[in-house]
N, C-alpha and C positions, 0 to 999 in steps of 0.2 A: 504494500500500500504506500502510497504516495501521499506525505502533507506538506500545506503550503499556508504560508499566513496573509490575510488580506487585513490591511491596518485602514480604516477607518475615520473620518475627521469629524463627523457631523452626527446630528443626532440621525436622522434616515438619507444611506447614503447606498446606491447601487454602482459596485464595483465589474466593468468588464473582465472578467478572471478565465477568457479565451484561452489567450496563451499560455500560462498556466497548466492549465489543461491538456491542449496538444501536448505540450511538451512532456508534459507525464502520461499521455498515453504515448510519446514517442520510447519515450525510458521502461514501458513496460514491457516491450518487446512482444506486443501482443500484434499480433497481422490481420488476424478477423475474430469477431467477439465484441464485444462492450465495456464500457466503462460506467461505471458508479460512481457518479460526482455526486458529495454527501455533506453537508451540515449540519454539524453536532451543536449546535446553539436550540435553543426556544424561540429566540429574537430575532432570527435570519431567515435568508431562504438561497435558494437558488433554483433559475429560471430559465430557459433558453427562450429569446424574443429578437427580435430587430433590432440590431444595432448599428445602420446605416445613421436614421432620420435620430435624432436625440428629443424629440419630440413624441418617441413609443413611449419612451421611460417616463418622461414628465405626467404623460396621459395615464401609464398605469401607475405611479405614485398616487396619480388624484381619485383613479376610482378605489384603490386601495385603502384613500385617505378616510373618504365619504362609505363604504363597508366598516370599518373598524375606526370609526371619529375616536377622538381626545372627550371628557366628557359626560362618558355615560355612567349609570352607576356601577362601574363594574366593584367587583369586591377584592381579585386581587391586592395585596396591600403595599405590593412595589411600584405598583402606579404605572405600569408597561405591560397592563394587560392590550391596548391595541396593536402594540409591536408583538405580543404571543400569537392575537387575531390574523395579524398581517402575514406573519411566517407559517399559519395552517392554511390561509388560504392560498400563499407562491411555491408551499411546498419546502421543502429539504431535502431532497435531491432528487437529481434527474441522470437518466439511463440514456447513453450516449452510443451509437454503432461508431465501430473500429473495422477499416475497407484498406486492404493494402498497406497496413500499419500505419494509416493517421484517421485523426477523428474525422467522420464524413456528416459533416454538416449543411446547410441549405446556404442557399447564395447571402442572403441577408442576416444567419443565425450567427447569434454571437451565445457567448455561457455569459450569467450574471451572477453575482455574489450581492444580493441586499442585505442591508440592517438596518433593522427598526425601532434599535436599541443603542445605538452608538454616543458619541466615539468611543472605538474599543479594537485590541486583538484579535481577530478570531481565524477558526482555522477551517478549513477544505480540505478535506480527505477523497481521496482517488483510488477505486477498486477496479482493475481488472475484472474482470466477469469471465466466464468459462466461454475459451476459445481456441485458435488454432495461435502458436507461437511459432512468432520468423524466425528463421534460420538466420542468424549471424553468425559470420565466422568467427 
C-alpha cells in the first residue's frame, strides 16, 4: 500500500491529488486491475469529477454547502457534524481501472482529495486491487 499526505490551508478545501495517484499506481507494478484510493478521515472525501473548468468544484462545494448547511440543530458536540454530512455524501474512496500499467481515466477526470474539516494533515492510502503484475526486468 501506498500513502501520501495532502496538507491543507482552509477550512473546506479540495485538493487535485491526480498525480499522486498515477504515480503510485505507477510504483505498484500493477498492469491490469484496480486501484483503491481510500480516506481514513470522517471529515474528507474523495471524488473523481472534472477538472478542466474550476467552476465543477465551486458548483459542487455549493450544493454540498446547501445539503449539509452550518446551523442546524445537529447534536454532535464538535461542531463539524456538516463536514461528517459532506464526507458520507463525496464518499471515501473511489475504485480506479489500471490498462497497461497506468491509471485509465476519462479525458476530463481528475482524482480529488476534499476536506470539510480543515486546515489539517491528512492522508490517502492506495491499494492495488487483484490483478495481473508487469513484468519488469
Amino acid at each position: 500500500m501506498t500513502r501520501f499526505e495532502v496538507l491543507t490551508t482552509q477550512a473546506e478545501e479540495t485538493v487535485d491529488i491526480t498525480a499522486q495517484v498515477v504515480d503510485a499506481a505507477a510504483r505498484s507494478g500493477l498492469a491490469e486491475g484496480a486501484l483503491l484510493v481510500w480516506c481514513p478521515h470522517t471529515t474528507a472525501a474523495i471524488f473523481v469529477n472534472e477538472g478542466h473548468d474550476p467552476d465543477v468544484l465551486h458548483d459542487i462545494a455549493l450544493v454540498l454547502g446547501r445539503l449539509a448547511p452550518q446551523g442546524l440543530a445537529y447534536r454532535h458536540g464538535e461542531g463539524n457534524s456538516p463536514a461528517h454530512l459532506k464526507s458520507l455524501l463525496a464518499g471515501c474512496s473511489v475504485t480506479l481501472p489500471v490498462s497497461e500499467g497506468r491509471l485509465a481515466l476519462g479525458t476530463w477526470q481528475r482524482v480529488f482529495f476534499a476536506d470539510f474539516d480543515g486546515p489539517r494533515t491528512r492522508q490517502v492510502w492506495v491499494q492495488p486491487l487483484a490483478g495481473a503484475a508487469s513484468e519488469v526486468p
